[in-house]
C-alpha positions in Angstrom: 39.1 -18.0 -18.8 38.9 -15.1 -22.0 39.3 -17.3 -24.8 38.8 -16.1 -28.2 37.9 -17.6 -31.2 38.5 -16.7 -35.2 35.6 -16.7 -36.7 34.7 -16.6 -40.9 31.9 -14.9 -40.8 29.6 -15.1 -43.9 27.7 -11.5 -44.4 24.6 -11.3 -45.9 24.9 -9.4 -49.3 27.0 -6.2 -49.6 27.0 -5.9 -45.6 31.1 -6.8 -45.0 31.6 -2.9 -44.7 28.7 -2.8 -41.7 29.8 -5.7 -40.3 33.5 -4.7 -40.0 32.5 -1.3 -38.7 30.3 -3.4 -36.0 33.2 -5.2 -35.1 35.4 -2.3 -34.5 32.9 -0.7 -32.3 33.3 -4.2 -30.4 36.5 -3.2 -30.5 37.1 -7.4 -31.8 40.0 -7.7 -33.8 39.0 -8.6 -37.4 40.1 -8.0 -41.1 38.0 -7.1 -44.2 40.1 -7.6 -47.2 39.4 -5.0 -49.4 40.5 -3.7 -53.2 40.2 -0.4 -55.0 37.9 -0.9 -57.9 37.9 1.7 -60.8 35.0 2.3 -62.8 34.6 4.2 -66.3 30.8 5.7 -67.1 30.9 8.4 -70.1 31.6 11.7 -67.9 33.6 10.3 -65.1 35.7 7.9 -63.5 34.7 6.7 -60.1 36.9 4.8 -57.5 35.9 3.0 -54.9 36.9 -0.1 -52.2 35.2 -3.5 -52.2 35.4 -6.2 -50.6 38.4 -8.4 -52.3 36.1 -11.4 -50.7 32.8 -10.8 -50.9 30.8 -12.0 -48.2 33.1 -12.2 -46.1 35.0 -10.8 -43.0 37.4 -12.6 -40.4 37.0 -11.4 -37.0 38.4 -12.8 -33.3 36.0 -12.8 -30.9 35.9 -13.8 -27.1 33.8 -16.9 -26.5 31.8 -15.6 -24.2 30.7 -12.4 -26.3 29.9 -14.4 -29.8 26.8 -13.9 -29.1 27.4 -10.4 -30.1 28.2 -10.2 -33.8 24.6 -11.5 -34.8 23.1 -8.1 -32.6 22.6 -6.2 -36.3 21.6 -9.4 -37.9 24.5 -8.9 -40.8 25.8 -12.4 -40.6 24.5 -15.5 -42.3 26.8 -17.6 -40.2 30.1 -17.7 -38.6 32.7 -21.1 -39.0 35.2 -21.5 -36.4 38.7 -21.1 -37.8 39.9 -24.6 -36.8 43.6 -24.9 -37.9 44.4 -21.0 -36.6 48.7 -21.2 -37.5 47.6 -22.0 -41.1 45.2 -19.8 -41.1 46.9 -16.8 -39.5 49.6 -17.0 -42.3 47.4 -17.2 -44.9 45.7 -14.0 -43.3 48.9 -12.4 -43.1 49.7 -13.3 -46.7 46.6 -11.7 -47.8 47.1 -8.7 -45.9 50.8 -8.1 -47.6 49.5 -8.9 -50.7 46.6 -6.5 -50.7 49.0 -4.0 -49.3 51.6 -4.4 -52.5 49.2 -2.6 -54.6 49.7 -5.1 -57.2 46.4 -5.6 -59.2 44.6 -9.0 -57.9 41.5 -11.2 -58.5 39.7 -14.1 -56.9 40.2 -17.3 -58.7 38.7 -20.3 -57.8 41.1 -23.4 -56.5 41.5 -25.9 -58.8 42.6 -29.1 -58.3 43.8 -32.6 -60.3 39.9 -34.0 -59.5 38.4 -31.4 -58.5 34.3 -31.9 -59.5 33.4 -28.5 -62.3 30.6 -27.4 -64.0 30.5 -25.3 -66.8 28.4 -21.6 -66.2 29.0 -20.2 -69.4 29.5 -20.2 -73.4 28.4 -23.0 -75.5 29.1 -25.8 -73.3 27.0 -24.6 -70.3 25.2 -27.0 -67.9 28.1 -29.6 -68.5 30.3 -31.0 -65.5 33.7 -32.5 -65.3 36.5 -33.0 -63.3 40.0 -30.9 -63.6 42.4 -32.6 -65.4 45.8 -30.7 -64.0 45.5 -28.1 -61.9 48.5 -26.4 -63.7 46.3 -26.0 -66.6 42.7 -25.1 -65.1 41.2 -24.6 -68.1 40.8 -28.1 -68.9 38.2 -30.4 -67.5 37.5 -33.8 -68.5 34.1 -35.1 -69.8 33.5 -38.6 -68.7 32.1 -40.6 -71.5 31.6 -43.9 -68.9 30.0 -45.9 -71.4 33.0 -46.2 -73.3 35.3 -45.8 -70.4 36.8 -42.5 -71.7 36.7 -39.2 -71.7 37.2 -36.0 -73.5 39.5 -33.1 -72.6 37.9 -30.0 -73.2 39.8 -26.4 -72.9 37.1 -24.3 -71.4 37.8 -20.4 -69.8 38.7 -20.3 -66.0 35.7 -17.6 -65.9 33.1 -20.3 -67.2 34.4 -22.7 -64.4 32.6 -23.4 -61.0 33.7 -25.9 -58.3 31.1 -28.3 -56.9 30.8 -29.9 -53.9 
């Protein structure tokens, strides 16, 4: 039996374009999500693609031949895909997103709970928990001693998710 598997596969840094032209010479199907990125130095303007995920490509691979995508040793790891309808419409999402042309940007997700810490400006070092994902930028400090805690409006950008 051929089955094949989705893989996320985690590159080691700035090696998505390697990997994806490793996979194509596999002839595996796979998708590297990528955005044109301008760049302004005093006498010219450069464009160029990157990767809209860095680190990362998604690639379907026969069971039998995973073995394969390590042969250039560009891969940190690979994580079975293991709820493929979602994921397959989220993929295909992406891809007519990144197609529209529309300008775009990685955010992290945030939801009502989710566990923060603070990575830049003033408050740095401090961790909290979202208060309402509809509003991102604020977390809430616990102050357990007193059994409250503060709401603090802190830049998306300065947010990181914890585990």
């Amino acid at each position: 039996m051929n089955e094949h598997f989705w893989l996320v596969c985690h590159t080691k840094p700035r090696c998505e374009k390697k990997f994806a032209a490793l996979m194509a010479a596999e002839k595996f199907e796979h998708y590297l999500a990528t955005v044109v990125s301008v760049r302004h130095y005093a006498q010219q303007t450069k464009k160029f693609t990157k990767p809209l995920f860095p680190g990362y490509v998604f690639a379907k691979v026969p069971g039998e031949e995973k073995s394969r995508i390590y042969q250039q040793d560009l891969l940190a790891r690979a994580i079975t895909v293991t709820d493929e309808p979602r994921f397959l419409r989220q993929l295909a999402d992406v891809k007519m997103i990144v197609a529209s042309g529309f300008e775009l940007s990685v955010m992290p997700l945030f939801t009502k709970g989710k566990h923060v810490k603070i990575i830049g400006g003033p408050l740095y070092g401090l961790e909290g928990f979202v208060d309402d994902p509809t509003n991102p930028q604020g977390i809430v400090l616990s102050v357990d001693v007193l059994q409250q805690g503060l709401l603090v409006k802190v830049p998306v950008e300065h947010l990181r998710v914890l585990d």
